[in-house]
C-alpha positions, 0 to 999 in steps of 0.5 A: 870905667870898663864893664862888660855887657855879656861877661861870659869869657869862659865862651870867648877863651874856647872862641879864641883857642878855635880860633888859634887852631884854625889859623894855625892850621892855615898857616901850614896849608899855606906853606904846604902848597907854597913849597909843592909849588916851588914858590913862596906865599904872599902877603901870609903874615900880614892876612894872619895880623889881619884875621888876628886883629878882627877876630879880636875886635868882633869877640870885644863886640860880642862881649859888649863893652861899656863906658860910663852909664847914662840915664834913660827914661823907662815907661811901666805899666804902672802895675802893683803886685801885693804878695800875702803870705800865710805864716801860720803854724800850718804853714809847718805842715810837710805834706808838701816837701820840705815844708809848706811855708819853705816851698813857698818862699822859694817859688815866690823869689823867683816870682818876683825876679820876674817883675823888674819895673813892678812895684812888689808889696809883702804882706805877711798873716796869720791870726792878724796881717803885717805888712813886711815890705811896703810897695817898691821897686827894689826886688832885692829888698822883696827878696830879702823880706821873703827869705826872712819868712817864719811861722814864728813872725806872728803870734799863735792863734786862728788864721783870717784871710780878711785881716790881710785883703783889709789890710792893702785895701786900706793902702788902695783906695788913698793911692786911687784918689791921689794919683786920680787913675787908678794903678792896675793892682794884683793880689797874690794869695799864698795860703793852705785856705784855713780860715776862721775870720769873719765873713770874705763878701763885704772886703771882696765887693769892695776889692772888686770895686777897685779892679783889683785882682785876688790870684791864690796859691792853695799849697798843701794836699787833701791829706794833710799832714801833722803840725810839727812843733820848734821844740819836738812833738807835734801841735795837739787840740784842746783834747789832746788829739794830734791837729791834721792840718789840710788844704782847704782850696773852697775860701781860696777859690772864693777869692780869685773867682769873685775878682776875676783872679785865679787858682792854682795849687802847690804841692809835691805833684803841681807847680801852679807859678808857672800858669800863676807868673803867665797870668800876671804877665799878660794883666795890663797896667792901667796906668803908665809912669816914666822911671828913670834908670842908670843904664850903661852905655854898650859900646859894641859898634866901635870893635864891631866897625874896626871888625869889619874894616880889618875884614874889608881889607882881608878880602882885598888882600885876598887876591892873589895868595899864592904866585904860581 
């Protein structure tokens, strides 16, 4: 079966009608000169088949034909990369447009399009930590686990940034001891830093221990901003006083300085993924593994040769164009 490595035929159709152009306009020059001469051209419609032909030959190239698929070995640096999402109420806050949770969710789709021979993780948290898509190298699997993202996935109640970093802790130390070199893993923190868990230093000592890596993404503004609720209104206390849900950026620095990760923020003003992806690029694997991929087999030296060979000849023929 025919496919197509760069498939941009919108390109090649402008390509070829530029192309047609200059022919013709060729071809009238030619005739041009030929009849002021009182004489006849030589050789014109075999050099228009010829540069006809080659410029078709050099577009296939460009184009990339391929037939068939073939499997190559592909070596990664055997990185892991945990993505923990807050899904807690406060995630509804819109001080950061459209809410805190959706702007997330749009910012890590792209993350993860940027890691194709990674391993993604999701985990999701809230008052309690899920895991929503174990280790995989289907970004399309990852992607839909995040589209699929809502305050409503877990039950209501104070959030813990514990329960999540215990949670791929338990899944690091077992991958450590069977694979006997440990896998470079990265832990990337997506919360407005409101924590009412238990004390973060045993888990953390621990993490660090691993060589694991905690980069946080404080979303949210100082000022906050109310909780809406599904069913109208906004989330009120015990005393019936409106919540203002902020940023708290002190439990999330915490996390990446004390395993030598990072901080940024997301907000309507700052876009931290950018310094967060450059970061996460130039974190070495500890461990390299051979994967095999079908990959297809591009055939761009075949057009390409037959190209240059119609060219050769052009250039051959190209000796005497017009006999005075």
């Amino acid at each position: 079966m025919l496919t197509w490595a760069y498939p941009d035929f919108v390109a090649v159709g402008l390509a070829v009608m530029l192309a047609l152009l200059l022919l013709l306009g060729l071809w009238q020059r030619t005739g041009r000169l030929a009849n002021a001469l009182n004489t006849r051209p030589r050789r014109r419609g075999w050099k228009l088949a010829l540069r006809v032909l080659a410029g078709a030959a050099l577009l296939g190239a460009a184009l990339g034909p391929a037939i068939g698929v073939s499997q190559r070995p592909v070596r990664t640096a055997g990185k892991d990369v945990w993505l923990l999402v807050d899904v807690s109420r406060s995630m509804d806050a819109p001080d950061v447009a459209p809410t805190r949770l959706l702007r997330a969710q749009a910012e890590l789709q792209q993350l993860v399009a940027q890691f194709p021979a990674d391993r993604l993780g999701l985990v999701v948290f809230g008052t309690e930590a899920v895991v929503q898509c174990p280790l995989t190298y289907d970004q399309e699997a990852v992607q839909v686990f995040i589209s699929t993202l809502r305050t409503s996935l877990l039950p209501a109640g104070p959030t813990t940034l514990r329960a999540p970093l215990e949670l791929v802790l338990s899944r690091l130390v077992p991958a450590r001891s069977a694979a006997g070199t440990p896998r470079a893993t990265a832990l990337v923190v997506v919360s407005d830093g409101e924590d009412f868990g238990e004390n973060l230093e045993p888990v953390l000592r621990t993490l660090a221990r691993t060589g694991a890596r905690i980069y946080t993404v404080g979303v949210g503004t100082a000022e906050g901003a109310t909780i809406p609720k599904p069913g109208g209104g906004f989330v009120k206390d015990g005393r019936g006083q409106l919540v203002q849900t902020r940023l708290q950026e002190a439990p999330l620095l915490q996390l990446s300085a004390q395993t030598v990760g990072q901080y940024v923020e997301l907000n309507n003003k700052q876009n931290g993924f950018g310094t967060l992806l450059r970061s996460l690029r130039t974190m070495q694997g500890a461990a390299e593994q051979v994967r095999t991929v079908a990959v297809a087999d591009n055939r761009y030296r075949y057009p390409l040769a037959a190209a240059l060979l119609l060219l050769a000849l052009d250039i051959a023929l190209t000796i005497t164009i017009i006999r005075p």
